[in-house]
FIDOBA-139854 format. One record per residue (C-alpha): residue number from 1; residue in three letters; y negated, x, z. Coordinates in Angstrom, 3 decimals, m for minus. Each point is the difference from the previous one (the first is absolute). Layout:
N
{NUM,ALA,{Y,X,Z}}
...
END
This chain:
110
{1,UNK,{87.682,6.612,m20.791}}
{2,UNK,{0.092,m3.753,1.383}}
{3,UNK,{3.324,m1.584,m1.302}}
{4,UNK,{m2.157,m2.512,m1.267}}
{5,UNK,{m0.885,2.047,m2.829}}
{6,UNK,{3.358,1.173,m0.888}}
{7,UNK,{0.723,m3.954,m0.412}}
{8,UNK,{m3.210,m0.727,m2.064}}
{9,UNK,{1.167,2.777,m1.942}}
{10,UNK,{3.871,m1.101,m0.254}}
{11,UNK,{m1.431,m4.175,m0.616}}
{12,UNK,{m2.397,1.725,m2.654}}
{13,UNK,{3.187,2.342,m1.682}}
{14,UNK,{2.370,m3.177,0.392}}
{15,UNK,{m2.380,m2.239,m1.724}}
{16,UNK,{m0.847,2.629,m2.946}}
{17,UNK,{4.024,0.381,m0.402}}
{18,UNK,{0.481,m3.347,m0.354}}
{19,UNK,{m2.758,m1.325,m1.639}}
{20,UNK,{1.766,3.128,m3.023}}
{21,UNK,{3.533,m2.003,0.045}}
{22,UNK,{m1.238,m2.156,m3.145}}
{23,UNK,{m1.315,2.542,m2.073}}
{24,UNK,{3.087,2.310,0.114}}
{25,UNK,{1.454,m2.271,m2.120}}
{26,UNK,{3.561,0.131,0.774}}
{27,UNK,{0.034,3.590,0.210}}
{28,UNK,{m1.897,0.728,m3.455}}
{29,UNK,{m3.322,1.253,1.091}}
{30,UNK,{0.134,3.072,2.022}}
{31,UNK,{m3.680,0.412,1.324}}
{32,UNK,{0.420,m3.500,2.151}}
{33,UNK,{3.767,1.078,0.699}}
{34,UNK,{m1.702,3.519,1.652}}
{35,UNK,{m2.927,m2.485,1.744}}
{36,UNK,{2.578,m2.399,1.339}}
{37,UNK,{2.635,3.327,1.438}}
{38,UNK,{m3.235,2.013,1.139}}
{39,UNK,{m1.338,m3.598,1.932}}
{40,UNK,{2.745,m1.098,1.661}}
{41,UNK,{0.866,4.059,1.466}}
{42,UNK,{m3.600,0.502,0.851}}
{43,UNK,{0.248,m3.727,2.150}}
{44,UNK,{3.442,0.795,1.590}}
{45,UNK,{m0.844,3.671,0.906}}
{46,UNK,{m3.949,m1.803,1.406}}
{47,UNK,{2.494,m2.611,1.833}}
{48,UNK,{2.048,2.315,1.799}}
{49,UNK,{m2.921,2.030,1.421}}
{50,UNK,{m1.151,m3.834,1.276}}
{51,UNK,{3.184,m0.753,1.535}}
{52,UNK,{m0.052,3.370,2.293}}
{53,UNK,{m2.927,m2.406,2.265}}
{54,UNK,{0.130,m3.548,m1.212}}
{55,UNK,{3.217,m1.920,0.131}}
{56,UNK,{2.060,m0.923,m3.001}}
{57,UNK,{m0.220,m3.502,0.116}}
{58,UNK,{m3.819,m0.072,0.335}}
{59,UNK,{m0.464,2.825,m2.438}}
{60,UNK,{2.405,m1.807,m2.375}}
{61,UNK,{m1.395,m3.443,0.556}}
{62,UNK,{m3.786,1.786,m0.707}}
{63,UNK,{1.040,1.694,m3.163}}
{64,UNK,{1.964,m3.210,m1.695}}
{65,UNK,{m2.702,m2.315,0.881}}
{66,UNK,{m2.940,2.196,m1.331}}
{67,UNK,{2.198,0.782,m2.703}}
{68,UNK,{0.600,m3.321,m0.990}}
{69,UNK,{m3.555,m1.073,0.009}}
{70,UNK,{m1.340,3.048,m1.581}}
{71,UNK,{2.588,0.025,m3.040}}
{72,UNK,{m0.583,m3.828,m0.068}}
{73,UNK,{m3.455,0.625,m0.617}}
{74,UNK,{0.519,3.215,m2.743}}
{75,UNK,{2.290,m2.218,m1.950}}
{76,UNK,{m3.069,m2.359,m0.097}}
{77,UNK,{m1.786,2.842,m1.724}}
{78,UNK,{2.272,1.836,m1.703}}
{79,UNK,{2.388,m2.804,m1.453}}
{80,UNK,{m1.922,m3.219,0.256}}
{81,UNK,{2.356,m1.348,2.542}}
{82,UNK,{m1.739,m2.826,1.664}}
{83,UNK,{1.285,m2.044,3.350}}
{84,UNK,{0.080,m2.982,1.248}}
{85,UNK,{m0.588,m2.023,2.626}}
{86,UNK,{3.140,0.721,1.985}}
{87,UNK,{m0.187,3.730,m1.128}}
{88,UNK,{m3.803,0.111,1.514}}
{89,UNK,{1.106,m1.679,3.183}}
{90,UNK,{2.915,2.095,0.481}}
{91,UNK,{m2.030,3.612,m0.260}}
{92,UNK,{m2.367,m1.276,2.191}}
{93,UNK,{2.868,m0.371,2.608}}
{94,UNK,{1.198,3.470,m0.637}}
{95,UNK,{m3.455,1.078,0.943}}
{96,UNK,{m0.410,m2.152,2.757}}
{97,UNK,{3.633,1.479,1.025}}
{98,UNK,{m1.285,3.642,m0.469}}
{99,UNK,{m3.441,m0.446,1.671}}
{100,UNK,{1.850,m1.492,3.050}}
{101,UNK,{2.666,2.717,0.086}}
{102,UNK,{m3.114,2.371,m0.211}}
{103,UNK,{m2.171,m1.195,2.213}}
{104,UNK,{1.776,m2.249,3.054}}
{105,UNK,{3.809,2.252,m0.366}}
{106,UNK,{0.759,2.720,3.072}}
{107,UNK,{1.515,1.856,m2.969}}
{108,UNK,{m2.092,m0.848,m2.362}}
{109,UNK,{m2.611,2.934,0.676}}
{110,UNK,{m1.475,m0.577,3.504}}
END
């Protein structure tokens, strides 16, 4: 399998973990205490398998940045979060950052 799955799969775990945090509740809810554990194993375990053909730093760099934007994004949804300005701008340069690492990087999958 491409290691580009594994880290769509690890982003997707990652952002499902901690998009949970709130709802445990300081440790009193259970279910989103099991979501959260489950989430962040099921990302590290996707992240190693990654890092065995994409280098750390790009892998890492590709999983915070989606990560970022994504549970930007399902706090939007889930908690009524909004951003601002600033926030806006500053995703977009995390994407910009990940698209270039992506698409222009020797490491970066080429």
């Amino acid at each position: 399998m491409s290691p580009y799955v594994y880290l769509a799969i690890a982003v997707a775990a990652e952002v499902v973990a901690t998009s949970s945090l709130k709802a445990v509740d300081g440790l009193a809810r259970p279910l989103p205490l099991l979501i959260v554990l489950l989430g962040y194993g099921l990302s590290f375990w996707m992240l190693t398998l990654v890092l065995r053909s994409i280098p750390v730093g790009v892998a890492y760099a590709i999983w915070a940045g989606l990560g970022i934007v994504l549970v930007s994004v399902a706090a939007y949804f889930l908690y009524q979060q909004k951003l601002d300005a600033p926030a806006l701008i500053g995703i977009a340069l995390i994407v910009s950052g990940v698209v270039v690492i992506r698409l222009f990087s020797a490491v970066g999958g080429h």
